[in-house]
N, C-alpha and C positions, 0 to 999 in steps of 0.2 A: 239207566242210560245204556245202550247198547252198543259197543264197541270192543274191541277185541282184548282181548287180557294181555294185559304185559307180559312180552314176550323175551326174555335176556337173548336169549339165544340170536335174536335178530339182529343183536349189536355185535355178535362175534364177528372177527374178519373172515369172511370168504378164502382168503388165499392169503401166506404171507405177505407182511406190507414191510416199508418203512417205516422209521420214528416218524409219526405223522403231523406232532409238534415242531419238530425240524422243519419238514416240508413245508407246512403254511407260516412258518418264521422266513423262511427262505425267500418266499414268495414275496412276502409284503417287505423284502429290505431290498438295499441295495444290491443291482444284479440279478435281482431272482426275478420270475414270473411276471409280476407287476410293472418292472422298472422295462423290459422288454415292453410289453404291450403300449407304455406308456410312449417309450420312444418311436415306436410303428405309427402311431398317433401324432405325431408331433407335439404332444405333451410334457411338460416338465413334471420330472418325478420329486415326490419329497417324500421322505423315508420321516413316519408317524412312531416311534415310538410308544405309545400310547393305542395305536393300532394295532400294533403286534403283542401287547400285554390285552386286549383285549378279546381276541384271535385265538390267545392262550385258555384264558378263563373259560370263551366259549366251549372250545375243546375237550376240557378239563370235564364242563355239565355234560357236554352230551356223552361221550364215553363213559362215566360216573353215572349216569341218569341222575341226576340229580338238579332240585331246581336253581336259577341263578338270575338278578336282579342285576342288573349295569349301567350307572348312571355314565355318560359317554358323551362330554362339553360338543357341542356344534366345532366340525373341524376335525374330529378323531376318524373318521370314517368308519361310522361304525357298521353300515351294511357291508360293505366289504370284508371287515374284522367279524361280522357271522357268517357271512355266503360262504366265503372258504373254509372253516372249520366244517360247515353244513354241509357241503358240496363234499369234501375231503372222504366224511364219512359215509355219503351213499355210497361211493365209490368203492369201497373195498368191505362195505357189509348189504346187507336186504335189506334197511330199514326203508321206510316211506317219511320225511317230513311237510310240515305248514309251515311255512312265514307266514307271518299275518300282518299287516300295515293298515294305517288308521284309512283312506281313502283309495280308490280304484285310480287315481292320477298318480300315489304314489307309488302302486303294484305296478302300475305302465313302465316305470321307471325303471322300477328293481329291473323287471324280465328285459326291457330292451336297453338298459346301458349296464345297472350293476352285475346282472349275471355272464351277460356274454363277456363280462372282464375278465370277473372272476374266474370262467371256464380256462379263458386264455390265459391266466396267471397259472392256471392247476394243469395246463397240458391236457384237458377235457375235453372232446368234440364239442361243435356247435352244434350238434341238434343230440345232446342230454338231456332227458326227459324232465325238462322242467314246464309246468303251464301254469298258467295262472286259471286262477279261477274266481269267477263273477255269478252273483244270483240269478235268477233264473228270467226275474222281472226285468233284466237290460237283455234278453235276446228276443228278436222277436220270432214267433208262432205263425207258418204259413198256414196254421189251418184256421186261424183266426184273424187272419190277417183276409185271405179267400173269401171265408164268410162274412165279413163286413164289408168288403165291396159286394158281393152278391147280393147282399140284403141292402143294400144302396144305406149303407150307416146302422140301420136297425137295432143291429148288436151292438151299438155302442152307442147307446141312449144320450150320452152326453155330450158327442160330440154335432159340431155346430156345423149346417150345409156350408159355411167359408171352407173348414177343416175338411172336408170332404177332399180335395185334391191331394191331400196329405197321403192319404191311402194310395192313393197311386203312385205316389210318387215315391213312397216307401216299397211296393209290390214291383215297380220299377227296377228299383236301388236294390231290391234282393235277388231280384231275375238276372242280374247283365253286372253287376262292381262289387256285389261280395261276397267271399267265401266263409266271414266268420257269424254276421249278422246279429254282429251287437248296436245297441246306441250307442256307443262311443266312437262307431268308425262311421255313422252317419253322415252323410254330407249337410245335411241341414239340421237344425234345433224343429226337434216335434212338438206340436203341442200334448200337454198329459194327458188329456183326454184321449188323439189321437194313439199316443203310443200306449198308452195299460188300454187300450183297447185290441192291444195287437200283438201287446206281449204274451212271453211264455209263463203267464203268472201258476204261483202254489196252487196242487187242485186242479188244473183245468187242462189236465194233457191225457190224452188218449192212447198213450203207448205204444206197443207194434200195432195196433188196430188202428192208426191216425194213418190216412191215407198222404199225409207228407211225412212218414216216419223215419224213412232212408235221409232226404236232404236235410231234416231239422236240424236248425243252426245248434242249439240248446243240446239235444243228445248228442251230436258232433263232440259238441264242447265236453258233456259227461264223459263219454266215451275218452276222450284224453286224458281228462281226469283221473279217470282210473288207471289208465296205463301209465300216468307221471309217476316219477320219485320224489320229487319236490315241488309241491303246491303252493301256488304265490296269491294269498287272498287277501281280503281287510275285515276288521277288527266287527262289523255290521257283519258279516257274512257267517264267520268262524261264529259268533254266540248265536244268532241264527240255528247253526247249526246242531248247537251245543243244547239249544234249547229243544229242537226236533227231537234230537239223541235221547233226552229226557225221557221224551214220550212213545221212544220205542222206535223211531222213523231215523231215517239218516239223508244227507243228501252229495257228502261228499265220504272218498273213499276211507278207509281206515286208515290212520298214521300213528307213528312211532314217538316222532318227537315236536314242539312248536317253538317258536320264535318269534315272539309278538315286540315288531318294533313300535314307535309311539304310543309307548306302554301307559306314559300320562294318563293318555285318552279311554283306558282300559274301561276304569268306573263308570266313567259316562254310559260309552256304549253298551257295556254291560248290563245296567238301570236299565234301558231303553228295555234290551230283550227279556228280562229278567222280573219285570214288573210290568204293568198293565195301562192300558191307554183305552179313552174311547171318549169320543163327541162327534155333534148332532153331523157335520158335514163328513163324516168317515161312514156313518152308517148310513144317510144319504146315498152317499155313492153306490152303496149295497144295491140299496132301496131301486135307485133308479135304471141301473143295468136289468130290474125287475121291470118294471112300470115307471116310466119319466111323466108323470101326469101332463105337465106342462107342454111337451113335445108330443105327447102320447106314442109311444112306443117304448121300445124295450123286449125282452123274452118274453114276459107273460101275454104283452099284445100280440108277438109275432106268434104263437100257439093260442089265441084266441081264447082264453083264460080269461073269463070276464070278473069272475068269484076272485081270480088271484088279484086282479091289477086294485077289484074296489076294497081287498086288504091291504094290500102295499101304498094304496094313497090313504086310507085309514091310519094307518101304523105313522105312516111321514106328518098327518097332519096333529098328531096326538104327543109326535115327538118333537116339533118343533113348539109347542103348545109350550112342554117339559122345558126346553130350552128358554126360554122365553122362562120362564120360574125361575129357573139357575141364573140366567140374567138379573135379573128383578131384586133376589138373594143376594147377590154378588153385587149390586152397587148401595142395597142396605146398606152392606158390612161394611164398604168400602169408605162411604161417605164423599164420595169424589175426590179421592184421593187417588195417587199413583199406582197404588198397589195395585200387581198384575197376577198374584195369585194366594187365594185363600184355602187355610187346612181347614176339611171338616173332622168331625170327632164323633157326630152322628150322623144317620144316613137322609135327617127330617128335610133337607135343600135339595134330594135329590129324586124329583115325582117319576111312580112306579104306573105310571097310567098307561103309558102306551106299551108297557109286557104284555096287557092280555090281548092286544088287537097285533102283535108281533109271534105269538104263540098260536094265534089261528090262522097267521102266513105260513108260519113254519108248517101247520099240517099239512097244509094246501100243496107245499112245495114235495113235500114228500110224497103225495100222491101222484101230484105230475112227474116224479119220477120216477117211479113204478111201472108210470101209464106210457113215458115218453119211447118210441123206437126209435128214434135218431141218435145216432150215439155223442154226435155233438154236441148236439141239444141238452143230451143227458147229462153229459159230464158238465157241462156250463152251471147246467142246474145243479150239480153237485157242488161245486166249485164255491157259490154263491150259499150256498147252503153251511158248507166247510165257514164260510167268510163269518153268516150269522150266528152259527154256535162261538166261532171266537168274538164275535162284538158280545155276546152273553154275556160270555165265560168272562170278558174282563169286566164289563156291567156288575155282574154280581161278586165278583171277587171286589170290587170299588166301594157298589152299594151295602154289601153285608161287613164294611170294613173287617176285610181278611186278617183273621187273626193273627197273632206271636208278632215280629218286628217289624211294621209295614208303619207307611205314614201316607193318608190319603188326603187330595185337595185338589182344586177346582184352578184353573191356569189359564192366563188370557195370553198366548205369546206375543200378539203386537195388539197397539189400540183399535180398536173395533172392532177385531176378530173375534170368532166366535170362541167360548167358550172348551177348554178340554179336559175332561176328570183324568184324574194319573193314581195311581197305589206303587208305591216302590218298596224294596229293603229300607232300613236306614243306613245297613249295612249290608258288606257286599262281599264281607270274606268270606263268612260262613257256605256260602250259596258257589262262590268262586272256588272252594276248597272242594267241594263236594262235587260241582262237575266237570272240574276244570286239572286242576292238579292233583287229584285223587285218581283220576282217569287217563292222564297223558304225564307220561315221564318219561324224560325231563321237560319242563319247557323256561326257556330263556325270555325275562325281560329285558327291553332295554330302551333308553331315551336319553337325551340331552338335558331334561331336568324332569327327575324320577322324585325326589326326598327334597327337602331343604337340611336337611342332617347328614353327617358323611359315614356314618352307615346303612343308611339307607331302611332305620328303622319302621321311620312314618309310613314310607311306600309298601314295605313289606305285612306290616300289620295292616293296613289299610286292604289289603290284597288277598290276608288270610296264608300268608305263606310266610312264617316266622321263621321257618328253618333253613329257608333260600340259602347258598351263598354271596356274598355282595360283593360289590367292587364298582368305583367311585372314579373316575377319570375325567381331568381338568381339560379345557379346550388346549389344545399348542396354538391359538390365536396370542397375538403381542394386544392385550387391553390398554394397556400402557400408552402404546405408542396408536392403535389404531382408532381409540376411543375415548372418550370423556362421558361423565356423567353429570350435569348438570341442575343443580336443587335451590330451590330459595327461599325463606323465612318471610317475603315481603309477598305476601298473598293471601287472601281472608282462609279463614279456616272452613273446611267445606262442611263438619258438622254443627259448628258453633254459630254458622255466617254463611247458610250455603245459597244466598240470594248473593251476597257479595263475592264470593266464592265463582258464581257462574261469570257475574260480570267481568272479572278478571282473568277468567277463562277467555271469555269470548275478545277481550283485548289483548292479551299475548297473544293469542291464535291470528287474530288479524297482523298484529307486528311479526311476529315470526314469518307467516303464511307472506307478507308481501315482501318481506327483506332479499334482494338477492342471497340469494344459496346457491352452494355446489350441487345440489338434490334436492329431491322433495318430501313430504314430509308424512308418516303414519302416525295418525293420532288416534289413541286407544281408551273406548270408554268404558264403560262397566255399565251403565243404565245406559238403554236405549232413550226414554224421554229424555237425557240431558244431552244427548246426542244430539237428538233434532232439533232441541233448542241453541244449540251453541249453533248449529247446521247453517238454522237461518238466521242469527244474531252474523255469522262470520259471510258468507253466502255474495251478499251484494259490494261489501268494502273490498272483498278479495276479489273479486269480478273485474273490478274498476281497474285492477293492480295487473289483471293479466291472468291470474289464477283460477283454476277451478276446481270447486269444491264439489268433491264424489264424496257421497252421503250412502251408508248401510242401510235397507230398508226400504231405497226408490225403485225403480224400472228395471235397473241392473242386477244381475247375479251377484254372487262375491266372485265368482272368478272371469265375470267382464270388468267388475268393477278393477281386480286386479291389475286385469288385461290392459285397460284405460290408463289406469295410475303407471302402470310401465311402459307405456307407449308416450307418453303426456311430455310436456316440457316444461309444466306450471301446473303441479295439482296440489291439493292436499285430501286425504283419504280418512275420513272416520269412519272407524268400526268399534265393533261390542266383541261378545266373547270368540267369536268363531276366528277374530281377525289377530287374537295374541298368539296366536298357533297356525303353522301352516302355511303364512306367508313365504315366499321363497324370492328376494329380489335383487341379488347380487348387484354390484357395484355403483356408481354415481342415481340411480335411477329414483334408490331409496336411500337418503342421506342420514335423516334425523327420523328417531321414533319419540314421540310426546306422548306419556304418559298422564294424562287427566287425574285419576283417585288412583292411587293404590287399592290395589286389585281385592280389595279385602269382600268376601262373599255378601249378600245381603241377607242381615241376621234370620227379618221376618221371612225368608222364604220358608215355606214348608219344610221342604227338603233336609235346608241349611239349620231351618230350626229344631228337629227334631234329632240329627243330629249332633248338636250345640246341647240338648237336654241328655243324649246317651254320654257326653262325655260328665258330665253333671254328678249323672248316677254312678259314674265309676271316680268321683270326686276329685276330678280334674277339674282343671281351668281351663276350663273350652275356648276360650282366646288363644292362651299359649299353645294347647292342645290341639285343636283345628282351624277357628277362624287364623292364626299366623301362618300354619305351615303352608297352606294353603294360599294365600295371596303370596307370600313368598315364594312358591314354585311356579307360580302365574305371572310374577313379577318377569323373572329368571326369563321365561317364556317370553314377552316384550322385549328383553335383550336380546334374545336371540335372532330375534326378524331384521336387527341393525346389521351386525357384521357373518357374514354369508364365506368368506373365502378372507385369504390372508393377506389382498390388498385391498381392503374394503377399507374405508374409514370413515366412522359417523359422530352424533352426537347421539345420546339420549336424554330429552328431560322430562323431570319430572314438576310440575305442576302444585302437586298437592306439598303443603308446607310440612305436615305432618312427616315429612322424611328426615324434616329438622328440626319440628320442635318437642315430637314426641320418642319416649324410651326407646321404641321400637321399631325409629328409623333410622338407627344405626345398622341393624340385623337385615336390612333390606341391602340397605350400601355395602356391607360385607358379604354377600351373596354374588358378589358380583367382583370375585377378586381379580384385582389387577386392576380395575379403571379408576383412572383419574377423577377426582369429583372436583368440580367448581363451582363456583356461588356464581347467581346471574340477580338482579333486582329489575323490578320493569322498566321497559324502555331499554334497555340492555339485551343486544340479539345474543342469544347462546351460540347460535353458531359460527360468532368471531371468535374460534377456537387461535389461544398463541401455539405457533410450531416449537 
């Protein structure tokens, strides 16, 4: 990994300071820093206790270098409780820091409400060299943006004569409204095709030799980068990064210390970058910015490359061939059953046929760029070239199942979609420790539910960082008074009876879903098929009633679908995993969260299964050992999307009976200290809460 050697000296003060514990206690109580800006706002201040012990810890890691894990109840304010310690410390030494946060909507946030608080709480100017930073693929590229309109589309094989105006009206939109020239300040939704045709993707930038190299939105953006002290990114972007690093490259400046909020989500995204992907429509896309048979065009046509284009429809038709095997394979195994993804254990499911007609594109391509004088031409071709050694590299890291701890299998993400091979870690600390916390010190965890354990063991070993400091902080919400939690014994069991199970589903859901309520209602599933069955079983009775039902998986985004459900005056909203996390909808809007299963993992997944066999070998009880802690901090997460701010008040119910008739639905309820549980039986609306 290539990055600078820790440096102590960087953490020394510049000049002398104040007790700088003092200062940011000062700030976040009553009187100090915070309770001013609060009032210039017309804001009510509430003095967090729990904020300022967290404010502290942070302080403590980063002076200490040292690591530090913070579980932080929804309600403590815990970006605030790191920006100031974070902020504190640029200030009177040279270090450079990262935040990192799990989504680019939640970095929007930090930089345009939580930092400029913060500044104001610490007596900081407003223009502190704070920037956030985005990948490279959300700015767009005037030089590739130029040459798809000049080539009337050419260069972007995929996109469709409708999508043709798109380009102008993007090349419009960067001429005359913006100075930053990201997709997020867009005025309209692009299509994909449109925009990775026009972005500033990995690989395809011509440096000072790009004759838009001064205006480029994208080196602007570097350019600030580098001159920041504190880098505001997400959790995609940093291992991104961390992975480049590995290989010698870098793409954001050097820093001192990190702070990764929505630490939860760490593993996931970690996996992503960290392990290997690849199916038939990813290398499609390759294929087709090559030679789009069907549209005929692409680079190789526009350079008149007849040898390349009749390889590149060669390769495509040899590889959907392959696909069509792994298909075929995959509803063997399945037997028409649910299951959406299969481990393999040998490589015999997955046909090596179309390598040799992909290996005589690849020479082709190298010779046209040898032979190419155009420099954009060249670098495209490079680019493209870059894209097919990584579809290889993770092909054969897949197919030759990569050896020591990996677990490789074959994943359909929704029905009828195409087929995608994956190779992971099973585990993530090893890999985590080595270029993560071996390399940056200190860096601070934190989230609203980190562990189900109150030292924060789970998370830590999980994490690879055993020697963290920890610290564990309760919400200051009243559960008591502003919530209940809702359970019933009078409901078929979803493993023993999960046909009667569904039916009873989809009847509460209608009674709940039509009852007058003070709000409306997020129902959270774990399987997408039982999703869309409950979907359309509830769909039309709720219709009748006035309600409508937003379904995960249709037309909508998740975050139209959001948009809709908080705008609405009668909905109810099912989602799967992306929707226990993340949601943000403060007061009447969102009243009641329904709970469908307990969030407990699905055994057969690859992932989960292999897993489930490492704690095996260390002669654990991989229930108690992972599948628990595990749905319990997912659980945790569902509570959390109910109460938002300290006049919020909801219900939450749970559905699955197992909360009551089994061991280990006690450990769920206790996770949840301070709310009231009540018994509902059907026909009984849970939300005639008594005051």
């Amino acid at each position: 990994m290539v990055h600078h050697p820790p440096d102590p000296a960087r953490f020394e003060f510049t000049q002398p300071v104040p007790d700088l514990g003092e200062t940011i206690r000062a700030a976040l109580t009553s009187g100090g820093g915070l309770h001013r800006c609060a009032e210039r706002l017309g804001h009510p201040f509430e003095e967090r206790p729990e904020q300022v012990v967290m404010a502290g810890q942070v302080l403590s890691a980063l002076m200490g270098r040292h690591h530090l894990a913070v579980e932080a109840g929804t309600g403590v304010g815990k970006s605030l409780a790191y920006l100031l310690p974070a902020l504190t410390l640029l200030r009177h030494t040279s270090v450079r820091g990262v935040i990192s946060t799990h989504t680019i909507h939640l970095q929007e946030q930090l930089l345009r409400k939580d930092v400029p608080t913060a500044l104001e709480a610490l007596g900081l100017p407003g223009d502190f060299p704070v920037v956030l930073g985005k990948g490279r693929g959300n700015y767009l590229c005037l030089r590739r943006l130029h040459k798809g309109i000049e080539s009337g589309g050419e260069m972007i094989p995929d996109l469709e004569s409708a999508m043709f105006d798109e380009l102008r009206r993007i090349e419009v939109w960067s001429r005359d409204h913006t100075h930053e020239g990201s997709r997020q300040v867009l005025p309209f939704k692009p299509s994909p095709q449109a925009w990775n045709g026009v972005c500033a993707e990995q690989g395809n930038c011509l440096h000072a030799r790009c004759p838009f190299y001064e205006p480029c939105f994208y080196q602007k953006a570097r350019r600030r980068l580098h001159g920041a002290r504190l880098l505001i990114v997400n959790h995609h972007l940093l291992f991104a990064e961390l992975g480049v690093r590995s290989r010698g490259g870098s793409f954001l400046p050097p820093y001192d210390f990190a702070i990764l909020d929505e630490a939860h989500a760490l593993e996931a995204v970690a996996g992503e970058h960290l392990g290997a992907r690849i199916s038939v429509p990813g290398v499609r896309r390759i294929l087709h910015r090559l030679y789009h048979p069907d549209k005929d065009r692409g680079l190789l046509k526009l350079l008149g490359d007849s040898a390349g284009m009749a390889a590149a429809r060669d390769v495509e038709e040899r590889l959907l061939f392959a696909g069509i095997e792994l298909d075929e394979w995959f509803d063997r195994e399945v037997q028409g059953g649910e299951q959406s993804a299969l481990r393999f254990r040998s490589a015999g499911c997955l046909s090596e046929s179309w390598m040799t007609s992909w290996a005589t594109l690849r020479r082709l391509l190298v010779r046209n760029v040898e032979e190419l004088k155009d420099d954009g031409q060249r670098q495209e071709m490079e680019s493209l070239l870059a894209r097919m050694n990584g579809a290889e590299e993770a092909w054969r890291s897949i197919r030759e199942l990569q050896p020591g701890d990996w677990v490789h299998w074959a994943e359909r993400e929704r029905p009828r979609w195409p087929l995608g091979l994956h190779g992971a870690p099973v585990e993530l600390g090893g890999l985590l420790e080595q270029v993560l916390f071996e390399e940056v010190k200190p860096v601070v965890m934190c989230s609203a539910t980190l562990s189900p354990d109150p030292e924060l063991d789970y998370f830590c070993r999980r994490m690879g960082v055993a020697g963290a400091a920890r610290c564990k902080l309760t919400s200051p919400f009243d559960y008591a008074r502003q919530a209940a939690l809702w359970i019933s014994p009078d409901i078929s069991d979803p493993v023993d009876d999960p046909r009667g199970f569904e039916r009873d589903v989809v009847a509460l859901l209608v009674h709940f879903g039509g009852v007058k309520r003070r709000g409306q209602a997020l129902v959270l599933f774990t399987a997408y098929g039982m999703l869309r069955r409950v979907a359309h079983g509830i769909r039309e009775p709720l219709a009748a009633r006035g309600v409508e039902v937003l379904e995960q998986g249709g037309a909508l985004t998740r975050s139209q679908l959001v948009d809709r459900f908080r705008r609405s005056e009668g909905a109810v909203l099912l989602g799967t995993d992306s929707f226990w996390t993340g949601v943000d909808i403060p007061g009447p809007a969102l009243s009641t969260v329904i709970v469908v299963r307990l969030p407990f993992a699905v055994p057969d997944h690859p992932l989960t299964e292999a897993r489930l066999e490492r704690e095996r070998m260390r002669s654990h009880n991989p229930f108690r050992s992972y599948t628990l802690p595990e749905a319990m901090i997912k659980f945790r997460q569902g509570m959390g999307r109910l109460i938002r701010t300290k006049t919020d008040t909801g219900d939450m119910v749970v559905l699955d009976p197992r909360i009551v008739t089994r061991w280990y639905g006690r450990l769920f309820i206790e996770s949840l200290p301070g709310v009231p549980v009540r018994r509902f039986r059907r026909g009984v609306d849970p939300g005639a809460r008594p005051e």
